[in-house]
N, C-alpha and C positions, 0 to 999 in steps of 0.2 A: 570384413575390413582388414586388411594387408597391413602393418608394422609401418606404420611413419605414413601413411596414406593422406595424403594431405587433402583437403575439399576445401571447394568453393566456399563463401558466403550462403550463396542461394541453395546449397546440396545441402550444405548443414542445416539451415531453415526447412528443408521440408522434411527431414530425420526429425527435427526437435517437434515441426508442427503436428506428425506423424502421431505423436505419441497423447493422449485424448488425457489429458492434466488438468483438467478443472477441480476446482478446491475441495471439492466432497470427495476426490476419488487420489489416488496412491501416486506420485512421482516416481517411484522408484524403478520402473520399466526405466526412464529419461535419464537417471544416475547411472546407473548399471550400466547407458550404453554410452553415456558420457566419461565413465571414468574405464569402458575398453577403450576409447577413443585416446583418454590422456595417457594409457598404460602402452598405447603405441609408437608413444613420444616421449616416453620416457618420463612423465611429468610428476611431481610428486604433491599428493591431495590426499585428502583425511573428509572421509564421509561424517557428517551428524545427526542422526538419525532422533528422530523426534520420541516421546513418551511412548505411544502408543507404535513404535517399529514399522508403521503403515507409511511413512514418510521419511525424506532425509532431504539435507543441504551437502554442497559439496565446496570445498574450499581446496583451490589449486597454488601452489605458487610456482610460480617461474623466476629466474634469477637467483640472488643470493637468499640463504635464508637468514635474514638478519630482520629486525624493525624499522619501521620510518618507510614501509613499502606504501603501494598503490592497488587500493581492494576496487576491480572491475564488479560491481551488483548488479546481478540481475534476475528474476523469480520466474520461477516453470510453471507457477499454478496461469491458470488461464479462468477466464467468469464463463458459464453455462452458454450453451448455445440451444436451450430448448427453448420454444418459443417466437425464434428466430426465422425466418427467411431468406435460407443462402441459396443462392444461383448451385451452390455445387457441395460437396463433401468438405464442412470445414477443417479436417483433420487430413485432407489431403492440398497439396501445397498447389497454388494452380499461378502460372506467370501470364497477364496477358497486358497488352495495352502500360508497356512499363510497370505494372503493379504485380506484389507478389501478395496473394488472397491465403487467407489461411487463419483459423483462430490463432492469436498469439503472435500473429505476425510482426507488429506491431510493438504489442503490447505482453511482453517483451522477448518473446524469443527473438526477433530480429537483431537486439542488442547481443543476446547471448552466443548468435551463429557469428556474431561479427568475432567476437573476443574467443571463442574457439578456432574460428579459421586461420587468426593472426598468431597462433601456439608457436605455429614453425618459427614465424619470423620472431619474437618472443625467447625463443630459443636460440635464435643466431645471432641476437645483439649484443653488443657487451652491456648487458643490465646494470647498472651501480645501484639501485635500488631496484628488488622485488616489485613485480607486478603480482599480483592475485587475482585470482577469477574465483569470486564467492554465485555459487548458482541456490537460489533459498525456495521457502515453497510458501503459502496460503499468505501473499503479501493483499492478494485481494478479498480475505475477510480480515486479519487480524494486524498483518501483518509481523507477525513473530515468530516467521521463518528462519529471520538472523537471531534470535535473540540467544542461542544457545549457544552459535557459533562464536557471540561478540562477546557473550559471554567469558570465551576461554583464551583471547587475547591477551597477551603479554605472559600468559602461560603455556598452556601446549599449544598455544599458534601465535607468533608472531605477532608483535603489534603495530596494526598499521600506522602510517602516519597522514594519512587522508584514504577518504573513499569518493567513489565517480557512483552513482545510481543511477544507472544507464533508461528510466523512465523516459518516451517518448517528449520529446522538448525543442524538436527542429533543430536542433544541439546548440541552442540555448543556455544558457550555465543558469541554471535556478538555484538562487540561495535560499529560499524562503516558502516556506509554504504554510496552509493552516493544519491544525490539529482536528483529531476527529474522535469522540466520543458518541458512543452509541449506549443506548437503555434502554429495557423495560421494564414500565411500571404495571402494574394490578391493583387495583382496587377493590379488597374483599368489603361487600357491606352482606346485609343481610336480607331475606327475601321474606316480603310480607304482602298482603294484597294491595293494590294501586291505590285503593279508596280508603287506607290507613296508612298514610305513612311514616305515623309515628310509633307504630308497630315494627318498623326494618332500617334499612339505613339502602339508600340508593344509590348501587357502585358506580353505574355513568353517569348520572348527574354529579358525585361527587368528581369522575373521573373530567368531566366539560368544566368545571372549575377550576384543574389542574392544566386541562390546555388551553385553558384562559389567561391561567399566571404562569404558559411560556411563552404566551404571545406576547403579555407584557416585557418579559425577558428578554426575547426578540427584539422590543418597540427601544431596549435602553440600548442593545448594543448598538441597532442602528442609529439612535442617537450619539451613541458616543464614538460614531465612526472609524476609522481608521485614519490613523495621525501619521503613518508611511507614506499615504497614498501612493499602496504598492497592488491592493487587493480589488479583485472584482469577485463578487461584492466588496465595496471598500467596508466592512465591517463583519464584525462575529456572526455566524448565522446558528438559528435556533427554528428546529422543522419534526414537527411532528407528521410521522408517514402512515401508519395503520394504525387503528383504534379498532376496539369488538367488546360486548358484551348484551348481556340481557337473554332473556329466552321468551318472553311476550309483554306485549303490548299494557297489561296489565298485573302485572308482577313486579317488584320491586327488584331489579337486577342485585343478584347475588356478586357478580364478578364481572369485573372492563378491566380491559390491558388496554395501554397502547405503546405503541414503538416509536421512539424520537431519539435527534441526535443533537448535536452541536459540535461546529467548525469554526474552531479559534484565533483570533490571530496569534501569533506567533509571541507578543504580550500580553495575553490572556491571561490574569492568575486563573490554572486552573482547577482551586477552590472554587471559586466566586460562583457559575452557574450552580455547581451543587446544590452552595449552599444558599442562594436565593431557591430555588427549589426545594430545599427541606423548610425553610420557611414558610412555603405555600404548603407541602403538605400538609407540616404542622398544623396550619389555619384550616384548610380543610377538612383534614380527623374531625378537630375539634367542634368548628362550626358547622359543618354537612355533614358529615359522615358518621359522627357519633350525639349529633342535634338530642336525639331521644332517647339515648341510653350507650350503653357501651356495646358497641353492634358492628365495628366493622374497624379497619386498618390499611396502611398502604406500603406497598414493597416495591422498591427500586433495586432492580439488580445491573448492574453497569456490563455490558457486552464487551463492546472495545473501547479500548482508548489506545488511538494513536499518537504517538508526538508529533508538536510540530516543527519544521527547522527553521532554527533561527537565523538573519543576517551575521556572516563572521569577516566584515572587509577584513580582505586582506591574506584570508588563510589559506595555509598549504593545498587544498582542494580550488579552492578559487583560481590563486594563480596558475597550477597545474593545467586545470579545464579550460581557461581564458584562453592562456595560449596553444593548445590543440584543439582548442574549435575555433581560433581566429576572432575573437569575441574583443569587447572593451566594454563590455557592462554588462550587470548580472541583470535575471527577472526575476518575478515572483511565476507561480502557478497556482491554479484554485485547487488540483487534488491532494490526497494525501500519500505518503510514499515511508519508504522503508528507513529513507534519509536521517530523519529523526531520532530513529533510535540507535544508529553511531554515534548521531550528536551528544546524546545526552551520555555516553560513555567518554565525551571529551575527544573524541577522533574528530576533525574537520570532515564537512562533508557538504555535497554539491550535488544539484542532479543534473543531467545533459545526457541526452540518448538521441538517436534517429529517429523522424516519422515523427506523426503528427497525432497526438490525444486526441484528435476529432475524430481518428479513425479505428480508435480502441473502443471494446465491447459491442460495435455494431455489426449487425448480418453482414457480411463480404466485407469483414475487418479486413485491409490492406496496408500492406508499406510499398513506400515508392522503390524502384530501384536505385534512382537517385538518391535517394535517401540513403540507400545501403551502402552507396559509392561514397556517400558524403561521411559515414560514420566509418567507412573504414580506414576513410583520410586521415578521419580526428583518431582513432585509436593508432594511424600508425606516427603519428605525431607526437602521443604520449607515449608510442616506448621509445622515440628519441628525446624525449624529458628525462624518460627516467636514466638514457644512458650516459647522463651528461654528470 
């Protein structure tokens, strides 16, 4: 790559798709060739590299370096493709029939080849406000890819004054989304024969009373609906996905886990499920699990907790995104995103990207080309926002 080399959209998407980024495995091949890219244009970015050095985000700015700028998000991990059924190589970029195929197409390196391709032009406007290009990593387990970066706002980086989450949204301006906590639990009881069981303490049976009282959990949120009616589901949702334990048929199980999550609305306190669940623990210890003596306990460890974003009529992000995607009203979306965790640092924040979530994490993931045409409209929209 030649000094000021300008690419296409599409040329940059198959360099980013090129690079095999799924969340278990390292970014920093994608950084490395992203920040030759920016060092050819003169651009100036600070790498953040995560605990364990195996990863990094990148944060670019263009324009003035001052605050009250415009943070372009968007994440390079991509979800697994084992198990899948692609037509072709999905780490190699393949254009047919108007679609460009590719893991991460989508979802979202598409967002990210768009705001690298528009660097030059970015470069030649007169900026009165800062755009930023934050590129993050594991926004599809944890998402706490930015958290380091947003971390160091209004200190060694700028502080923005809105962000765009360039997540798939038909460029849709989404104000809202729910939260996402994830857990697992274990049930230690104790192991005794089938035919005494007041010899042990029985961890799946204790543990099928535990996803009993989230079902009830479940039965209140969907009672107590959603009062926006902004959400599909119009309410908090509560899902237990894997359950295991026991070793035969006639042994009192020693140990069950199982894995659940909950997705909150966006006025969820999110005390309340907790602690309606340590509740139920409690009664469970109590009356199953230690019935016959003091024989067994149970462990909750919390995986993720994502936030979720809340409605801000009105704010700096809003109006920005409105008017370079041509919009006059926001939506909600049912996933979770990286959105939230700007928010809760007080930055205003919005999602709107290219392409369509129907077409993220599936075999022969695609974005449209129109699609790609259509986001690069809206990004070159927004650095006429910003030059105004």
């Amino acid at each position: 790559m030649r000094t000021g080399d300008r690419l296409e959209p599409l040329d940059l998407l198959a360099r980013l798709v090129a690079f095999d980024t799924e969340s278990s495995k390292s970014n920093l091949d994608l950084i490395a060739w992203v920040s030759a890219y920016l060092d050819g244009w003169g651009v100036r970015y600070v790498t953040v590299p995560n605990v364990a050095g195996d990863k990094a985000a990148l944060f670019a700015t263009l324009g003035p370096e001052v605050d009250g700028g415009v943070v372009l998000s968007g994440h390079t991990d991509v979800v697994p493709v084992a198990g899948q059924s692609w037509s072709a190589d999905p780490f190699t970029l393949r254009v047919a029939d108007g679609r460009a195929y590719g893991r991460g197409a989508v979802d979202m390196k598409g967002f990210c080849a768009l705001a690298l391709a528009l660097v030059p032009e970015m470069l030649a406007a007169d900026l009165r406000r800062p755009i930023h290009i934050l590129l993050s990593y594991d926004e599809e387990t944890t998402c706490l890819g930015v958290a380091d970066t947003i971390a160091v706002f209004g200190r060694d980086l700028p502080r923005p004054g809105a962000v765009i989450v360039g997540e798939p949204t038909n460029l849709e301006v989404a104000d809202a989304h729910k939260s996402v906590v994830t857990c697992l639990t274990t049930v230690h009881g104790h192991e005794a024969h089938s035919s005494k069981p007041m010899l042990g303490a029985n961890a799946v049976m204790a543990a099928g009373d535990l996803v009993a009282a989230l079902n009830g959990i479940a039965d209140t949120m969907i009672g107590r609906g959603d009062p926006s009616g902004r959400f599909d589901p119009p309410f908090s949702t509560v899902h237990v996905g894997t359950i295991q334990g026991g070793t035969a048929r006639n042994i009192l199980p020693k140990v069950c886990s199982f894995n659940w999550e909950y997705r909150g609305l966006p006025d969820l306190d999110p005390a309340e499920i907790p602690a309606l669940f340590g509740a139920a623990v409690a009664r469970v210890t109590a009356e199953r699990l230690n019935r016959y003596g003091d024989y067994g306990r149970i462990e909750t460890l919390e995986e993720v907790a994502v936030p979720g974003l809340a409605p801000e009529p009105g704010s700096e992000a809003e109006r920005l995104a409105l008017r370079a995607a041509r919009r006059n009203r926001t939506v909600s979306v049912p996933y979770a995103t990286e959105a939230g965790r700007f928010q809760a640092t007080g930055i205003p924040t919005v999602v709107c990207g290219p392409g369509s979530i129907d077409q993220a994490h599936q075999p022969d993931e695609f974005i449209t080309l129109a699609a790609l045409g259509q986001g690069e409209a809206f990004l070159r929209r927004l650095i006429a926002e910003c030059c105004r």
